[in-house]
C-alpha positions in Angstrom: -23.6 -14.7 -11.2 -20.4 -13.4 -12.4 -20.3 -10.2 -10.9 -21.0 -11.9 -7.6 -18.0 -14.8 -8.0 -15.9 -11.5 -9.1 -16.9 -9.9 -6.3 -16.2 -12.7 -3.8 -12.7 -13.6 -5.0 -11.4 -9.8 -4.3 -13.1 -9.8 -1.2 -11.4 -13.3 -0.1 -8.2 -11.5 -1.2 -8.7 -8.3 0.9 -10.0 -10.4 4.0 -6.6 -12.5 2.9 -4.5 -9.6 2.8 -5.5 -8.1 6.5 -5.0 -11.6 8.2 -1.3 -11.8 7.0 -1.3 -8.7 8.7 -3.2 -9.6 12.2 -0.3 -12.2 11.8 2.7 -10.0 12.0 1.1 -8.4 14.3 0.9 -11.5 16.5 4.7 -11.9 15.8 5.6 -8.8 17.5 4.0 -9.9 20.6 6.7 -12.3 21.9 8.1 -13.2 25.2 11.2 -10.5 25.8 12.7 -12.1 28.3 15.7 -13.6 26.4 15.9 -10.8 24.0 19.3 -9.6 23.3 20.7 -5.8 23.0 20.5 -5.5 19.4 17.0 -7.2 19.5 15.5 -5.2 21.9 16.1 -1.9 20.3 13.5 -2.7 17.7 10.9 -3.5 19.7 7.8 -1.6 19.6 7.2 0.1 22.5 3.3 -0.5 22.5 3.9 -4.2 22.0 5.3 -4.3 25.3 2.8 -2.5 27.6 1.1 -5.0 29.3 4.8 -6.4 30.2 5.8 -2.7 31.1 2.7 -2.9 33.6 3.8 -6.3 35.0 7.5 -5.9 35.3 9.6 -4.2 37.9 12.4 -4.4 35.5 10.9 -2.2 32.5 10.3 1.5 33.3 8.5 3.9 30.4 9.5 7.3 31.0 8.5 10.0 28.5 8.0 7.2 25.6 11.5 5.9 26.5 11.7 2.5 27.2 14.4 1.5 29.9 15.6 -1.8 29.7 18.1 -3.4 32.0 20.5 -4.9 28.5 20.1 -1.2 27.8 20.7 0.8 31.3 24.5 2.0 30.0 23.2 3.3 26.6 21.0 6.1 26.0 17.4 6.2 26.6 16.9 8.2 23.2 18.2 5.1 21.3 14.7 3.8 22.0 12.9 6.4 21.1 14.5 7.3 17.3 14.3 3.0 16.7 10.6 3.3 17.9 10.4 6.5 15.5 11.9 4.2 12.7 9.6 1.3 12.7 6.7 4.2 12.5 7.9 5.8 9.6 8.4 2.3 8.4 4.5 1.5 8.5 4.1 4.4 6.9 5.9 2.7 3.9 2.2 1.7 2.3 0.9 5.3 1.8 3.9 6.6 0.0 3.6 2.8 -2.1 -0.4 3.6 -2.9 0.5 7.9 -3.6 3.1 7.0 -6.4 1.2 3.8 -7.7 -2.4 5.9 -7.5 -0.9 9.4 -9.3 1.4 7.6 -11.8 -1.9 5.8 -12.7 -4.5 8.7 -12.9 -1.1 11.2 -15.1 -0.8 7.9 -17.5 -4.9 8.5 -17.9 -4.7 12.3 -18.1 -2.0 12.0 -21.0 -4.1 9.6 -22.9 -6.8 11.2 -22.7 -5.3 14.7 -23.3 -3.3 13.4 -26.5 -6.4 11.7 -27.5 -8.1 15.2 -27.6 -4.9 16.6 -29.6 -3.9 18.6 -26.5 -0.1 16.6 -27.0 1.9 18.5 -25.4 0.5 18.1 -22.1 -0.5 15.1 -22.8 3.3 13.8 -23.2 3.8 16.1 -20.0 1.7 14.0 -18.1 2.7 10.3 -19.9 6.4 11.5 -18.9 5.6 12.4 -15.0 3.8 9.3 -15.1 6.8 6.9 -16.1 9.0 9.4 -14.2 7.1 8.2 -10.9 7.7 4.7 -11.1 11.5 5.5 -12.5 11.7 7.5 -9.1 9.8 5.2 -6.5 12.8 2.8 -6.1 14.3 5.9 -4.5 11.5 6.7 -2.3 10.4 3.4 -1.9 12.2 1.1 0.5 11.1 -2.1 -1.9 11.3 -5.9 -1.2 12.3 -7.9 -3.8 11.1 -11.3 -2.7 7.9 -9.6 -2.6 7.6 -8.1 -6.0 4.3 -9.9 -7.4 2.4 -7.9 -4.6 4.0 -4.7 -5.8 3.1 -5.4 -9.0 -0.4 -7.1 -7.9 -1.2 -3.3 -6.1 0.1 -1.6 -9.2 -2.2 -3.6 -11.4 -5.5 -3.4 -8.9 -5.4 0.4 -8.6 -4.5 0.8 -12.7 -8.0 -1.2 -13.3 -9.9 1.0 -10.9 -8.6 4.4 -11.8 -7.2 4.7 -15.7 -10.7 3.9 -17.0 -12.0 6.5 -14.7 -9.4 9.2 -14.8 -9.6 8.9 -19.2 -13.4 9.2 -18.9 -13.8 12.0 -16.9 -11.0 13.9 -19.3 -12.7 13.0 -21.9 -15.8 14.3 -20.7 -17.5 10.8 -21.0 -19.7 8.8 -18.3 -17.7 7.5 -15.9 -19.1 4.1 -16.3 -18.5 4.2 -20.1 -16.8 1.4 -22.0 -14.9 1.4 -25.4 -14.1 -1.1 -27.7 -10.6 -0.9 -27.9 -8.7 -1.4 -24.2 -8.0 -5.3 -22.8 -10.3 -3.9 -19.8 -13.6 -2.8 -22.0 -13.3 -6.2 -24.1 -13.5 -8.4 -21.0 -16.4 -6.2 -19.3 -18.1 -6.4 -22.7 -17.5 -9.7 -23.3 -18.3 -10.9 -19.6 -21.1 -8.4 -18.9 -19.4 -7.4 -16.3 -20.2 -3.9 -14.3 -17.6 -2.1 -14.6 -18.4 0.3 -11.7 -18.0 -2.6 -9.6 -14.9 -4.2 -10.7 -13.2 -1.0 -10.0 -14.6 -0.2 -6.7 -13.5 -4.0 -5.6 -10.0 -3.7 -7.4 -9.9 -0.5 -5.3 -10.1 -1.9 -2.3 -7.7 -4.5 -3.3 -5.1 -2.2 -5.1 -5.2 -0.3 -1.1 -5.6 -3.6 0.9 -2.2 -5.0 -0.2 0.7 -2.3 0.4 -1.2 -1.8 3.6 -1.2 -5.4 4.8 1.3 -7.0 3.0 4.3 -4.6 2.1 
């Protein structure tokens, strides 16, 4: 019963997640009729197809929309904005790489200096706190959104560390300790641990990609 109210609460999350982001989606659909210069250069270019095809105003040539608040100014001003907001949608997989490796380095230098292999082992603990040190810097972060950052972080520590120390270790990757915060509470709730990590998975990925 446990495992399946666990189960149901990430899942709620994820669904949770991925409707916030049918709903920005929605947002970009708007009416451009009144949309000024500086407005209008940010709009996707897909968003505004149907309009395109309705329009004997708005021309697409070669991915470059023409506009008539825009017929002085150069086409290419579309096309590097549009290029922009792509690489900015892109923002989640560089959020999830840094989170995901500082994560599975962090378990590799436990597990390593746990085996008195130290040196690498601090090797690997140092490029793990040098990733987060570095991913303001990669990372284009919102502040006001900071308790999903750290919600992602956490989600993808619980389905990876665990995983990552075990299979260093040479251990069964479902294995639990005594020891860690995480192996107390799956011993103590009898929870399967396979399946809080595969769900925390899903959430650690669902947020930066719907929500950040």
């Amino acid at each position: 019963m446990k495992q399946i109210l666990i189960t149901f609460i990430i899942l709620l999350s994820s669904a949770y997640c991925f409707s916030q982001k049918d709903t920005f989606r929605d947002t970009l659909s708007v009416d451009t009729s009144n949309t000024t210069k500086q407005e209008a250069n940010f709009v996707r270019v897909d968003t505004l197809k149907p309009l395109i095809d309705n329009s004997s105003n708005l021309k697409l040539e070669n991915n470059h929309l023409i506009m008539p608040e825009l017929s002085s100014s150069n086409p290419m001003d579309i096309h590097l904005n549009t290029k922009k907001i792509h690489n900015e949608n892109l923002e989640w997989v560089k959020i999830a790489g840094l989170y995901t490796a500082s994560v599975i380095l962090n378990a590799v230098g436990d597990a390593l200096n746990n085996s008195n292999r130290k040196t690498v082992g601090h090797i690997c603990n140092g490029a793990s706190i040098g990733m987060l040190v570095a991913s303001p810097f990669l990372v284009k972060y919102n502040t006001k959104k900071w308790y999903w950052y750290l919600a992602s972080y956490v989600s993808l520590r619980v389905a990876l560390f665990d995983v990552t120390y075990n299979t260093v270790k040479g251990l069964p990757l479902n294995f639990t300790g005594t020891t860690s915060p995480t192996d107390i509470t799956y011993n103590k709730m009898e929870i399967n641990p396979n399946l809080t990590r595969s769900l925390c998975l899903t959430l650690g990925m669902s947020i930066p990609i719907a929500l950040l």
